[in-house]
py3Dmol code that shows the C-alpha trace and the ligand (Angstrom):
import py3Dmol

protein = """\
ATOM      1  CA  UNK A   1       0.000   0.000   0.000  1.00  0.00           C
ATOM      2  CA  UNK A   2       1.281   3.493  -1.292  1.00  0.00           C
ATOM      3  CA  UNK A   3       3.021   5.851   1.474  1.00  0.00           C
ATOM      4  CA  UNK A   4       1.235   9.190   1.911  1.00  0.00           C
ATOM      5  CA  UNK A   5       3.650  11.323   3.159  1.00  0.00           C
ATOM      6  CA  UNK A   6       3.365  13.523   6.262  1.00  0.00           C
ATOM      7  CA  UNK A   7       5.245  16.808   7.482  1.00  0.00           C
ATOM      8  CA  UNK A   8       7.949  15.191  10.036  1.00  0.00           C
ATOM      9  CA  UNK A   9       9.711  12.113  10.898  1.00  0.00           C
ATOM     10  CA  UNK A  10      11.738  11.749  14.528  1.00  0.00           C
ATOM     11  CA  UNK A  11      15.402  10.242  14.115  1.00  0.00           C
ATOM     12  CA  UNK A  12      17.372   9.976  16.907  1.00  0.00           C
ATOM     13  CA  UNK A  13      15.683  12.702  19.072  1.00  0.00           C
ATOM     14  CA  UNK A  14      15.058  14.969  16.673  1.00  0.00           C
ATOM     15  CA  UNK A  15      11.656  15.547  14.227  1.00  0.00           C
ATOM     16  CA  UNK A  16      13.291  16.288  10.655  1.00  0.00           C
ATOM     17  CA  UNK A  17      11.918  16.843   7.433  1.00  0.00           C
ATOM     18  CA  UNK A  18      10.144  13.488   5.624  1.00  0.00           C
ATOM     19  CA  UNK A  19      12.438  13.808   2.595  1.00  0.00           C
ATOM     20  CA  UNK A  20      15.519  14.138   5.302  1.00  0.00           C
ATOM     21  CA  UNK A  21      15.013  11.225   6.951  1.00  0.00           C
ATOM     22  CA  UNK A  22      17.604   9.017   5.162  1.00  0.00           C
ATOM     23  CA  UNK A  23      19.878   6.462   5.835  1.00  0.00           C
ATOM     24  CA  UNK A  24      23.290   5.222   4.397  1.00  0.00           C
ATOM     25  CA  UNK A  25      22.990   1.948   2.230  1.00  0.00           C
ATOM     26  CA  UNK A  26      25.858   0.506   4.502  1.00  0.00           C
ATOM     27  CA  UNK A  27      23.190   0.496   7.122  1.00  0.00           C
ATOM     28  CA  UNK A  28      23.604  -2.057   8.934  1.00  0.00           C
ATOM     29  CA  UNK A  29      20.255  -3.859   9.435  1.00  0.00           C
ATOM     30  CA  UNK A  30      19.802  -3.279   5.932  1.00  0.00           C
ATOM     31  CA  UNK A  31      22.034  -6.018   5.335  1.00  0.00           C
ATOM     32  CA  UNK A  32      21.486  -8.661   7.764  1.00  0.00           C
ATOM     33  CA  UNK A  33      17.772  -8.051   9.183  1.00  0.00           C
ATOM     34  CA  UNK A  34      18.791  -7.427  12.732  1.00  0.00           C
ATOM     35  CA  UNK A  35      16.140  -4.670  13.182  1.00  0.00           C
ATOM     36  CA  UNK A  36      12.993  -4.417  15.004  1.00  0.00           C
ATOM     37  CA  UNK A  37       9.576  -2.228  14.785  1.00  0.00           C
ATOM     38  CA  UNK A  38       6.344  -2.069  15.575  1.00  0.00           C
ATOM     39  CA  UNK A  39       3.375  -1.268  13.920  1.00  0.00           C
ATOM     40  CA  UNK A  40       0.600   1.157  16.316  1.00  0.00           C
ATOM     41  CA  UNK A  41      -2.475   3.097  15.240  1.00  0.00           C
ATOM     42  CA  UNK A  42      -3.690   6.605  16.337  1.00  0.00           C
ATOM     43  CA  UNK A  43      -7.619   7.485  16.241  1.00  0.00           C
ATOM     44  CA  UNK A  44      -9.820  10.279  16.157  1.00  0.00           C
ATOM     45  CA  UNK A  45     -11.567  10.114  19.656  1.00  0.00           C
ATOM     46  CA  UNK A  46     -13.891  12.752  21.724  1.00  0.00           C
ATOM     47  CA  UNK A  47     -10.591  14.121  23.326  1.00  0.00           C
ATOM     48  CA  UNK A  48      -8.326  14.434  19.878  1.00  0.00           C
ATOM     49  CA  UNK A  49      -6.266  11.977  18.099  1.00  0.00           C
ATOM     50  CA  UNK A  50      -4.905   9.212  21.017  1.00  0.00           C
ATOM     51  CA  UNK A  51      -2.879   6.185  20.240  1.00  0.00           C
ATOM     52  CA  UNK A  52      -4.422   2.682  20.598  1.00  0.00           C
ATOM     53  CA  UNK A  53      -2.193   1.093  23.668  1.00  0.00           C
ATOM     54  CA  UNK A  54       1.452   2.623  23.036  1.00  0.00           C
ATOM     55  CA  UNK A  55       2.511   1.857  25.961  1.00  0.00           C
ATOM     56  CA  UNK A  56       2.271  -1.380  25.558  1.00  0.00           C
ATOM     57  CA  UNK A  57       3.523  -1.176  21.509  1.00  0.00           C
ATOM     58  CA  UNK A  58       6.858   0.373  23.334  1.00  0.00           C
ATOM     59  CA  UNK A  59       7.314  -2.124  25.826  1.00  0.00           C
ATOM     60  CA  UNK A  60       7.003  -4.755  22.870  1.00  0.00           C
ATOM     61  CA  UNK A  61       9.915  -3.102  21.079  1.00  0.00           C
ATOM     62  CA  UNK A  62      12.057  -3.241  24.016  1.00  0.00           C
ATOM     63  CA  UNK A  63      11.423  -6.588  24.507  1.00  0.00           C
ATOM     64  CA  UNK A  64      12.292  -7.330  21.242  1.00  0.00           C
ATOM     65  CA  UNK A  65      15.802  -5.690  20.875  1.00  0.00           C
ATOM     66  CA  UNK A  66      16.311  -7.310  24.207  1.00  0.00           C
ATOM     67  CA  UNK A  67      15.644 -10.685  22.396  1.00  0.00           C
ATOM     68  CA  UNK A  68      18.291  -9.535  20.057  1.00  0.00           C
ATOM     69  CA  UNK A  69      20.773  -8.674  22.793  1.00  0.00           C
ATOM     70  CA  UNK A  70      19.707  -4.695  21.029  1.00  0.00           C
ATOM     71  CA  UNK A  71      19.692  -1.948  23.531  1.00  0.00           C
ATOM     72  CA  UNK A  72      17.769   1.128  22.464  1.00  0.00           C
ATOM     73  CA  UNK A  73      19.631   4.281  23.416  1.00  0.00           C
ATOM     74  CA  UNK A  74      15.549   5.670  24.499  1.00  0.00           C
ATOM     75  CA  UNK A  75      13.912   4.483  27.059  1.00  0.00           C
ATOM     76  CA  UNK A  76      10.064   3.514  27.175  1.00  0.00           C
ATOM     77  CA  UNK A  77       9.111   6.885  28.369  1.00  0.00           C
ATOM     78  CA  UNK A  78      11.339   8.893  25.667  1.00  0.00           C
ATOM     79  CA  UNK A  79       9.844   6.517  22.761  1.00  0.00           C
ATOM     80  CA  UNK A  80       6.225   7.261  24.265  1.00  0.00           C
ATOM     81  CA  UNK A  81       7.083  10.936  24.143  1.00  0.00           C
ATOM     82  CA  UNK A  82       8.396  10.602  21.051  1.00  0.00           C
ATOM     83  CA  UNK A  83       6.013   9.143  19.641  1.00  0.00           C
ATOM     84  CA  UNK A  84       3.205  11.400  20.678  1.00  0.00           C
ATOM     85  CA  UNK A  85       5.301  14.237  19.062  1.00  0.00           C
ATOM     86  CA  UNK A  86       5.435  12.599  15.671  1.00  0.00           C
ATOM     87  CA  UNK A  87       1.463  12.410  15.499  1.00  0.00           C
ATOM     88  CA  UNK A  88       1.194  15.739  16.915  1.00  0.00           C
ATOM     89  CA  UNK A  89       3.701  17.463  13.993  1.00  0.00           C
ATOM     90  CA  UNK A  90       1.317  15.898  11.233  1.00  0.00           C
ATOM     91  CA  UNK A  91      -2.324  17.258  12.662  1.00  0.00           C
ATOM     92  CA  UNK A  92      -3.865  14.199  11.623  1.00  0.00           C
ATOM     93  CA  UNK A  93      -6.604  12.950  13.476  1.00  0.00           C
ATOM     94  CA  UNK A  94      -5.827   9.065  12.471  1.00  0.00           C
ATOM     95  CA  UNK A  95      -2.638   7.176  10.892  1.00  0.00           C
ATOM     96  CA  UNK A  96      -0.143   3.749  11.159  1.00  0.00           C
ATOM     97  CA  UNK A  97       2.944   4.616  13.346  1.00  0.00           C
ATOM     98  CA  UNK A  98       6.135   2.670  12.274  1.00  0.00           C
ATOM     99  CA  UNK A  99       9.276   2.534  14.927  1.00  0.00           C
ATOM    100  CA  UNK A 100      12.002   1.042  14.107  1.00  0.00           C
ATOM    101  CA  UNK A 101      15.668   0.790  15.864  1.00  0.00           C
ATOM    102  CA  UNK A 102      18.179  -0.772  13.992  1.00  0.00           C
ATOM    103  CA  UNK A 103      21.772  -1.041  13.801  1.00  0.00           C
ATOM    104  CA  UNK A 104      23.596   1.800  12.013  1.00  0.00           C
ATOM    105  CA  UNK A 105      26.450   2.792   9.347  1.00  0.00           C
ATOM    106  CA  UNK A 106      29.843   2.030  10.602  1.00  0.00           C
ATOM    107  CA  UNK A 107      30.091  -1.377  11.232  1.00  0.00           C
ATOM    108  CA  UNK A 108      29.691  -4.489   8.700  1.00  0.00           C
ATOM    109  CA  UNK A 109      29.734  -8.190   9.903  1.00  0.00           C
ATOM    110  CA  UNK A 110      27.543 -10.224  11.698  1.00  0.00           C
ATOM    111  CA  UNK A 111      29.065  -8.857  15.003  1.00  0.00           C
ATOM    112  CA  UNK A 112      26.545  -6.518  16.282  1.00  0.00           C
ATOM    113  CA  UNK A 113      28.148  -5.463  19.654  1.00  0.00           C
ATOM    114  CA  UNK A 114      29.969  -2.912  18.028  1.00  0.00           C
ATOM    115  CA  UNK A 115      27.053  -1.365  16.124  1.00  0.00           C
ATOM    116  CA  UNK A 116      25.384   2.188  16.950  1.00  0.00           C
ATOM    117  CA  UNK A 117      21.564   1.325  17.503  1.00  0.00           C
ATOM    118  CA  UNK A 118      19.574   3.866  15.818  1.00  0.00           C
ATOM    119  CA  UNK A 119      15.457   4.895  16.228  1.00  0.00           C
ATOM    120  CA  UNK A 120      13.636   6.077  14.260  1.00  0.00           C
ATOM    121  CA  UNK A 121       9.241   7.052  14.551  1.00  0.00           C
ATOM    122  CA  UNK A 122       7.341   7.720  10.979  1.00  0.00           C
ATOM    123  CA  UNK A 123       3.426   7.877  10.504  1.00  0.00           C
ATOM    124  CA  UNK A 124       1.171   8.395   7.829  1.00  0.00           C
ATOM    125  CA  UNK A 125      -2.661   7.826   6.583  1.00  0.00           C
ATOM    126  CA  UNK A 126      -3.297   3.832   6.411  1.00  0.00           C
ATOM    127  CA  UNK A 127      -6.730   2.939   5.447  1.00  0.00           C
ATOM    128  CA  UNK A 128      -8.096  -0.483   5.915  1.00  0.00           C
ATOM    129  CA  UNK A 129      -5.196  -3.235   5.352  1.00  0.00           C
ATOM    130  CA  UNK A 130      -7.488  -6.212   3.901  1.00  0.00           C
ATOM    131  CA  UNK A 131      -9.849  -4.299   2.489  1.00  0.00           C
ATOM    132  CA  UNK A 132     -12.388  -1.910   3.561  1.00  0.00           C
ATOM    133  CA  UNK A 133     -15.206  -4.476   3.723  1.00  0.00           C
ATOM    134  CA  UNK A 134     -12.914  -7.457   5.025  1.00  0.00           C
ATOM    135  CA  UNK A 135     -15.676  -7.669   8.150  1.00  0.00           C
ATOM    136  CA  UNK A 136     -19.108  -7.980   6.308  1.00  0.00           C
ATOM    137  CA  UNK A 137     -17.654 -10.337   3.149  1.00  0.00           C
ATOM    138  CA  UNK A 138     -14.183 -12.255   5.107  1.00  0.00           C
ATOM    139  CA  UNK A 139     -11.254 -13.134   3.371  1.00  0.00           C
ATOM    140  CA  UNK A 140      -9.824 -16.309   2.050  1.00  0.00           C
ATOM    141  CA  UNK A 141      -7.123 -18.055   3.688  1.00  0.00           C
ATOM    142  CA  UNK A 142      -4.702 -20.323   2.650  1.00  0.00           C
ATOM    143  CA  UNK A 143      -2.015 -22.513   4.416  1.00  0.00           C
ATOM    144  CA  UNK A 144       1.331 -21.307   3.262  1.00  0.00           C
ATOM    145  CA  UNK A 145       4.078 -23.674   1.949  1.00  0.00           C
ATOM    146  CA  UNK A 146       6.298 -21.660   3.896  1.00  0.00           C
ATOM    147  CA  UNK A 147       6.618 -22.596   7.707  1.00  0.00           C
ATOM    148  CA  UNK A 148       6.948 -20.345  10.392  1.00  0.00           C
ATOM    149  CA  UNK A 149       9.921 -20.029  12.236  1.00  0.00           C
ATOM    150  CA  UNK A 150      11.332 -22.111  14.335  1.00  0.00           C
ATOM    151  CA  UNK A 151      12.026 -20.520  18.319  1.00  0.00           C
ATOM    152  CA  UNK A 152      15.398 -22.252  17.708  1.00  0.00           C
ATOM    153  CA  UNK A 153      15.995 -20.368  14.317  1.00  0.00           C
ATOM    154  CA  UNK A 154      14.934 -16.607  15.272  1.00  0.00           C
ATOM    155  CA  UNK A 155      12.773 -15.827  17.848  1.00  0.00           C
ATOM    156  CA  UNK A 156       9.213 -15.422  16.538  1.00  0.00           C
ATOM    157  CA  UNK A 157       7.771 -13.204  19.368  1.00  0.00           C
ATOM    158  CA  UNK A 158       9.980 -10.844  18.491  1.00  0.00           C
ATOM    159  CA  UNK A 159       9.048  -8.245  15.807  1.00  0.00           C
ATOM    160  CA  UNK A 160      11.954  -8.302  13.766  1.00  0.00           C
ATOM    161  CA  UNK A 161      12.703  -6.953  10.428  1.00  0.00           C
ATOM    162  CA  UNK A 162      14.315 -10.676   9.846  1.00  0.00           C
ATOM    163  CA  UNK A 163      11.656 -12.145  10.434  1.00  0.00           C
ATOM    164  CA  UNK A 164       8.701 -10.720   7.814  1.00  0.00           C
ATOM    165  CA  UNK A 165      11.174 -12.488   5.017  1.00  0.00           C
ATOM    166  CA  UNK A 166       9.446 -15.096   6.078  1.00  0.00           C
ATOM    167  CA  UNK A 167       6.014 -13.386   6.266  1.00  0.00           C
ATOM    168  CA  UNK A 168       6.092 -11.814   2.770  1.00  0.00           C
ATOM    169  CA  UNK A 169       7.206 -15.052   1.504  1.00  0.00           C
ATOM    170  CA  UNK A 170       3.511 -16.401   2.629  1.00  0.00           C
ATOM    171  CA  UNK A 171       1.947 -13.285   1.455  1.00  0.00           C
ATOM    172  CA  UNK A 172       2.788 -13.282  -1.912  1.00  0.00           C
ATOM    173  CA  UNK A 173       2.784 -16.856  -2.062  1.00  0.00           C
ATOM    174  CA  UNK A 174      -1.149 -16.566  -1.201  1.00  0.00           C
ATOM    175  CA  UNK A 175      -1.900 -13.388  -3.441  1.00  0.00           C
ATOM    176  CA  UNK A 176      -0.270 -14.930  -6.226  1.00  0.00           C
ATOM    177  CA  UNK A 177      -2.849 -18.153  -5.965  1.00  0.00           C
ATOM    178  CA  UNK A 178      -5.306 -15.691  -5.578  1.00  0.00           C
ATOM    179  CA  UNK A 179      -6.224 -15.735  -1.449  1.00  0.00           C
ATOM    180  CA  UNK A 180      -6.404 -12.689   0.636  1.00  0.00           C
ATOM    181  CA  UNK A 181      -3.787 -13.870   3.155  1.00  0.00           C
ATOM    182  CA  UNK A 182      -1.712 -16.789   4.191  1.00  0.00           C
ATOM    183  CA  UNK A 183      -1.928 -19.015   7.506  1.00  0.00           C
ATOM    184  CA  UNK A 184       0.901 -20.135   8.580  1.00  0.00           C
ATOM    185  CA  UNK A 185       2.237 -23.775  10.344  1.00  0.00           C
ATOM    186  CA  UNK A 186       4.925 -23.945  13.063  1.00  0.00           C
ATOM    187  CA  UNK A 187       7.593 -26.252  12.472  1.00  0.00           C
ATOM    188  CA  UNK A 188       5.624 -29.008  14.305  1.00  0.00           C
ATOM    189  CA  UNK A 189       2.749 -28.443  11.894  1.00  0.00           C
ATOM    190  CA  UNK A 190       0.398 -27.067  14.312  1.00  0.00           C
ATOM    191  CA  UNK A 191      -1.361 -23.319  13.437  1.00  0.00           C
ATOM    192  CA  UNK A 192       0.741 -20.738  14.320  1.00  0.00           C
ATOM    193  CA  UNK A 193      -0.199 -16.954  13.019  1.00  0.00           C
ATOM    194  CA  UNK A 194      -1.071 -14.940   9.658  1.00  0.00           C
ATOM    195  CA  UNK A 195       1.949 -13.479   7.321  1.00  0.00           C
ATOM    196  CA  UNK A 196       1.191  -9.895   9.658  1.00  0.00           C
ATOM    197  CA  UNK A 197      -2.166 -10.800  12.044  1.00  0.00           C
ATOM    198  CA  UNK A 198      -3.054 -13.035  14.460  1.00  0.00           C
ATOM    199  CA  UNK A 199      -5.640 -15.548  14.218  1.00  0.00           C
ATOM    200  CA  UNK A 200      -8.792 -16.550  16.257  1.00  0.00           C
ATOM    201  CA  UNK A 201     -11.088 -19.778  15.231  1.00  0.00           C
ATOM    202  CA  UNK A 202     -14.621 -20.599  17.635  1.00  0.00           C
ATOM    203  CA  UNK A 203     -15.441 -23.847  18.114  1.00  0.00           C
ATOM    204  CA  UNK A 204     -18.368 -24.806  20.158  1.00  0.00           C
ATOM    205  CA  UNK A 205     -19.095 -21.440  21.676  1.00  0.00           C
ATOM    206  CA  UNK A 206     -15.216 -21.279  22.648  1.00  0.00           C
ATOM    207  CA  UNK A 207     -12.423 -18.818  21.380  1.00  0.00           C
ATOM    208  CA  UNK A 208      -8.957 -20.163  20.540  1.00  0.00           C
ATOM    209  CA  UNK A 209      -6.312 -18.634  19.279  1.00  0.00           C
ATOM    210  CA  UNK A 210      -2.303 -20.241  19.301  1.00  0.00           C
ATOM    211  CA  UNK A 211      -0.002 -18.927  22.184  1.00  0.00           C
ATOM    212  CA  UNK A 212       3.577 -17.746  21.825  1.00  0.00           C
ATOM    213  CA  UNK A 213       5.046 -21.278  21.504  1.00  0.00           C
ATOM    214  CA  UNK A 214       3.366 -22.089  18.814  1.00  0.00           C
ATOM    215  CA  UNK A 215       5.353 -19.459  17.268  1.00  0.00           C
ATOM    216  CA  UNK A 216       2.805 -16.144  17.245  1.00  0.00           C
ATOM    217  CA  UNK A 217       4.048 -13.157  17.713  1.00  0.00           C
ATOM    218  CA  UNK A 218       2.337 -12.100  21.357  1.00  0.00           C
ATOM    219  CA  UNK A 219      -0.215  -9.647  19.462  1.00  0.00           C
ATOM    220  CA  UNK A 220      -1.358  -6.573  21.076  1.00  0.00           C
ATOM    221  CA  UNK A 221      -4.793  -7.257  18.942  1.00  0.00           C
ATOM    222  CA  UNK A 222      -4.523 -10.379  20.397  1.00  0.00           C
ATOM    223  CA  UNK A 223      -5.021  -9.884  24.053  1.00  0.00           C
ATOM    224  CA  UNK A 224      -7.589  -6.642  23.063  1.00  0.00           C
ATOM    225  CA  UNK A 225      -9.614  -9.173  21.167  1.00  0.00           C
ATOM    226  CA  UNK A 226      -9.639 -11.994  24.227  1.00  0.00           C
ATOM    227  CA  UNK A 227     -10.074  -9.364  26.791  1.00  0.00           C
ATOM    228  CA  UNK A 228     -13.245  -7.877  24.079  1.00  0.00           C
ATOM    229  CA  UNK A 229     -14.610 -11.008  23.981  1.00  0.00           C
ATOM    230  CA  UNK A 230     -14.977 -12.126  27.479  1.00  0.00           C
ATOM    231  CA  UNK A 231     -16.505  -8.802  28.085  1.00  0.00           C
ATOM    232  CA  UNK A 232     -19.035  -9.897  25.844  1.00  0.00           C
ATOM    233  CA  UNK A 233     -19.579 -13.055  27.881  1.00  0.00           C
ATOM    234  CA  UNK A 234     -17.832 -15.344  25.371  1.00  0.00           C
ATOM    235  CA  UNK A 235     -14.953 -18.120  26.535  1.00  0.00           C
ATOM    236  CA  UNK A 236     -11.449 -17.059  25.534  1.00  0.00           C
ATOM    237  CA  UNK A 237      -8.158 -19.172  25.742  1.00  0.00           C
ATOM    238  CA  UNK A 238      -5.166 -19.343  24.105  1.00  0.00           C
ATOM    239  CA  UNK A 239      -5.003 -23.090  22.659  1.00  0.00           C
ATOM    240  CA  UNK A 240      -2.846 -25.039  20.336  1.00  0.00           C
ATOM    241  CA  UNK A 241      -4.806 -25.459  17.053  1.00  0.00           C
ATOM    242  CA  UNK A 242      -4.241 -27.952  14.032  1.00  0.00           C
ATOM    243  CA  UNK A 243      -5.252 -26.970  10.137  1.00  0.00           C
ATOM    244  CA  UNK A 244      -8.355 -29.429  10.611  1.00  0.00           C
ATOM    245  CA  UNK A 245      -9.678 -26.705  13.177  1.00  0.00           C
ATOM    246  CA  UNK A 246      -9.674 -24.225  10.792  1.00  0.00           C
ATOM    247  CA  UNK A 247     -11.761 -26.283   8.373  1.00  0.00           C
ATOM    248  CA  UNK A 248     -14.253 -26.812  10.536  1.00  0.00           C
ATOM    249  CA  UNK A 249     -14.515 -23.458  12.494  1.00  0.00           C
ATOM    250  CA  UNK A 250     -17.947 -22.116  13.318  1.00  0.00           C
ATOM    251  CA  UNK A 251     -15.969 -18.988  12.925  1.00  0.00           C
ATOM    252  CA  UNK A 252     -12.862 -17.423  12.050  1.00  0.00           C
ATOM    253  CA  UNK A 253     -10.966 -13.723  12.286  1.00  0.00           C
ATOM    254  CA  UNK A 254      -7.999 -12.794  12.284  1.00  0.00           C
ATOM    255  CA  UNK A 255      -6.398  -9.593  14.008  1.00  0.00           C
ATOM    256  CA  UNK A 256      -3.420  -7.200  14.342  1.00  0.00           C
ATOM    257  CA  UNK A 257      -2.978  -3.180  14.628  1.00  0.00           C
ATOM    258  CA  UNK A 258      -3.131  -3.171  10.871  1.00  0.00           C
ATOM    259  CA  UNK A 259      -5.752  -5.493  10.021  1.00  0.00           C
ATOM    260  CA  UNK A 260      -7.672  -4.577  13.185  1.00  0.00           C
ATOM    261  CA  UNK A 261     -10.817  -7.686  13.214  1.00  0.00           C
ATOM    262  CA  UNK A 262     -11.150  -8.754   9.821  1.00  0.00           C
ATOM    263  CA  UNK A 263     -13.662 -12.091   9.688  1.00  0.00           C
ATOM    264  CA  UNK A 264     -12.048 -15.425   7.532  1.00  0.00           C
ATOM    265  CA  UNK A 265     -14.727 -16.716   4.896  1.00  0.00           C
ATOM    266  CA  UNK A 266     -12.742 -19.814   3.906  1.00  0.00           C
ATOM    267  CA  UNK A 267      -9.379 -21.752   4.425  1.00  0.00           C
ATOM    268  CA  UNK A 268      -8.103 -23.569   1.757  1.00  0.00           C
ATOM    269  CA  UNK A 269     -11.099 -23.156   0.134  1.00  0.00           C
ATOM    270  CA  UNK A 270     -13.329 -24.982   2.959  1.00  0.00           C
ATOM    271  CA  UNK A 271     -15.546 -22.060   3.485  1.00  0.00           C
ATOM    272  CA  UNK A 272     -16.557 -21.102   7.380  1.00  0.00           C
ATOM    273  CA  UNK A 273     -19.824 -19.526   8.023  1.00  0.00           C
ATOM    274  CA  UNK A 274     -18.716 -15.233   7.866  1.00  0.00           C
ATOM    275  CA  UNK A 275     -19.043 -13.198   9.449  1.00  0.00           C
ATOM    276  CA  UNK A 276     -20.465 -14.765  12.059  1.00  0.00           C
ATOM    277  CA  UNK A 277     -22.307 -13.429  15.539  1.00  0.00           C
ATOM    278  CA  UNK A 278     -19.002 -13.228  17.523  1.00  0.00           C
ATOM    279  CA  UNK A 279     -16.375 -11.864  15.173  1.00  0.00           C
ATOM    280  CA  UNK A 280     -19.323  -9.393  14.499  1.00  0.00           C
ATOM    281  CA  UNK A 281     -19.200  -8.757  17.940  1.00  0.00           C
ATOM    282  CA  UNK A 282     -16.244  -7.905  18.608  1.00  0.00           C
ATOM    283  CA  UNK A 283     -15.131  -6.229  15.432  1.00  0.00           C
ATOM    284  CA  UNK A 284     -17.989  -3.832  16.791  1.00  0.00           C
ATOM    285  CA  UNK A 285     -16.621  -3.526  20.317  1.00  0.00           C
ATOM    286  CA  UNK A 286     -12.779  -3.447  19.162  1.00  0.00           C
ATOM    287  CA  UNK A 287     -14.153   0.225  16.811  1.00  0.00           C
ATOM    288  CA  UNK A 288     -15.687   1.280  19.713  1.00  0.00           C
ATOM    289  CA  UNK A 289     -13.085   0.663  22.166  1.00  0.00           C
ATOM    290  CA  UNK A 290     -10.197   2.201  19.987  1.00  0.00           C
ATOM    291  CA  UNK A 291     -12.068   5.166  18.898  1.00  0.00           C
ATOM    292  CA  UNK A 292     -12.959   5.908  22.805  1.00  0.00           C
ATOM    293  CA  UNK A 293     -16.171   5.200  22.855  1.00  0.00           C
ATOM    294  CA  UNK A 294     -16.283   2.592  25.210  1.00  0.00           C
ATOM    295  CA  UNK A 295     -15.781   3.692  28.713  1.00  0.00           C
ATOM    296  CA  UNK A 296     -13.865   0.193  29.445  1.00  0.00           C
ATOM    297  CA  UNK A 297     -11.257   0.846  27.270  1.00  0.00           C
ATOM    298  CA  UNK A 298     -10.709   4.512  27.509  1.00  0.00           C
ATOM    299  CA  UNK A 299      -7.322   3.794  29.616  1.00  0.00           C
ATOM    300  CA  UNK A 300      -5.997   2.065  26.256  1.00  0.00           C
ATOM    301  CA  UNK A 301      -6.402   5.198  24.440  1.00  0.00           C
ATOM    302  CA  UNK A 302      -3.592   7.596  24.761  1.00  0.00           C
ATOM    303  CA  UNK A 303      -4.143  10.871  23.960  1.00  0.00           C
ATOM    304  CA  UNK A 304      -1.407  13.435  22.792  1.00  0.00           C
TER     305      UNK A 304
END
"""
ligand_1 = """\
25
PPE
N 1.564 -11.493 13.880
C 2.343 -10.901 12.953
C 3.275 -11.725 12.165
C 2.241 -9.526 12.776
O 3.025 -8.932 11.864
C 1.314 -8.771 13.522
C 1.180 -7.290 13.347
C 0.507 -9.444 14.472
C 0.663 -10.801 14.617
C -0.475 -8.718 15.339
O 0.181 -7.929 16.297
P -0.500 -6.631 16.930
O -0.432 -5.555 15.922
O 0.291 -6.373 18.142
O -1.903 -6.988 17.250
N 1.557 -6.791 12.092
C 1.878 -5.392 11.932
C 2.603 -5.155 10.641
C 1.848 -5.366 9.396
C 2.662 -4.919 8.214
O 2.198 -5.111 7.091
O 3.728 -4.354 8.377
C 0.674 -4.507 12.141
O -0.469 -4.975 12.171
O 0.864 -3.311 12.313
"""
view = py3Dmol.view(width=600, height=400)
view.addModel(protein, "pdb")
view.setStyle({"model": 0}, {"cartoon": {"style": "trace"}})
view.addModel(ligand_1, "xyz")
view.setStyle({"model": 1}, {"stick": {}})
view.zoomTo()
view.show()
């Protein structure tokens, strides 16, 4: 999806211009993927523009670079700052916030203790990531050829730039057959996450959706949608699921900060009743709650 750009981008404690926010192709990270980022969302609420659970988005970062052995020269509080100064130099009321730290120019090799760690915070306008109607009509899945990774081969809970080779592997892979998105298997061949979302399956009234060890990435989505859902009165657990549960889901979603609750319609072409009464449900609740309209949620909502 095409970039829109905005007014300011903050690099290393500074906001500079969009077009001045560039980087040296020795880059580091360029080369060998040792990066990581997050992906957050600000919305238009009653009290301005507040960001859907930064905090938390920050804390993931850190814990990713510290699953890299990567220490960010910001701390939590200085990225949270930070952040809320990036939204605040665009005036937009709504937009996808990238961070990224990463290992700078002046070193090459695969030793990274010597690297500089750099940070940077861009946003911009992102409209609907799988469509703008991907909760009324669902999207079609299909089990990627490509397996997730392996705890023992990079770390999957930790959102590294490394590791979406292997997620837009699966997503072209899918587009390319003609699917919406892939699903992808962990090493053991149980379910383990979408190419960038989460993913949710009810069976029997209950919610499931695969924990960390089966090699998802611990989404922030995730534990919105489970704590959603029990709110509404419906059983929630994180569960180990096979391919076969997909096929016979009485319903399906997936979720991230991009793809917010967007409803399956089919896996592998076995098609799953869509959207159904609880991913309706809580696709309403998760708007409400990250637009501030819910009073439950209001503490997630952090407002410039
Ligand atoms: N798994 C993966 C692999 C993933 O990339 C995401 C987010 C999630 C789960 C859900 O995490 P959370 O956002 O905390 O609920 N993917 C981000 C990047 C997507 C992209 O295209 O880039 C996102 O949704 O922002």
């Amino acid at each position: 999806m095409a970039i829109t750009p905005t007014p300011k981008i903050w690099m290393n404690g500074e906001l500079v211009a969009w077009d001045e926010a560039r980087i040296h192709v020795l880059t580091h990270t360029l080369h060998y993927g040792m990066g990581v980022f997050e992906g957050i969302r600000a919305y238009g609420t009653a009290d301005g523009p507040a960001i859907f659970r930064l905090t938390e988005h920050i804390e993931r970062l850190h814990r990713s670079a510290h699953m890299l052995g990567m220490e960010i020269p910001f701390s939590v509080d200085e990225l949270i700052d930070a952040t809320k100064a990036t939204v605040a130099s665009t005036g937009l009321d709504e937009c996808y916030i990238r961070p990224i730290a990463y290992f700078g120019y002046g070193e090459m090799g695969l030793n990274t203790l010597p690297c500089s760690v750099d940070v940077s915070i861009a946003c911009w306008p992102w409209g609907a990531y799988l469509g703008d109607d991907a909760v009324e009509k669902g999207i079609r899945l299909k089990t990627s050829s490509w397996t997730r990774h392996d705890h023992n081969i990079m770390p999957p809970a930790a959102k590294t730039t490394g590791n979406y080779v292997n997620s837009s592997l699966a997503k072209v892979e899918a587009l390319r057959a003609g699917y919406d998105e892939a699903v992808m298997l962990a090493p053991n061949g149980l379910v383990a996450e979408c190419s960038g979302e989460n993913i949710f399956v009810s069976r029997h009234g209950m919610l499931l959706t695969p924990p960390l060890s089966a090699g998802a990435l611990e989404g922030i989505t995730q534990n919105t949608v489970m704590t959603i859902a029990r709110d509404l009165g419906y059983e929630a657990r994180t569960d180990n699921l096979a391919r076969s549960d997909l096929y016979i889901a009485d319903e399906a979603f997936v979720c991230g900060t991009a793809a917010e609750v967007s409803a399956v319609n089919s896996v592998d072409d076995r098609s799953i009743p869509c959207p159904g009464p609880m991913t309706r449900a809580i696709a309403a609740t998760y708007a409400d709650a990250v637009h501030g309209r819910d009073d439950r949620y209001r503490h997630w909502c952090e407002t410039l």
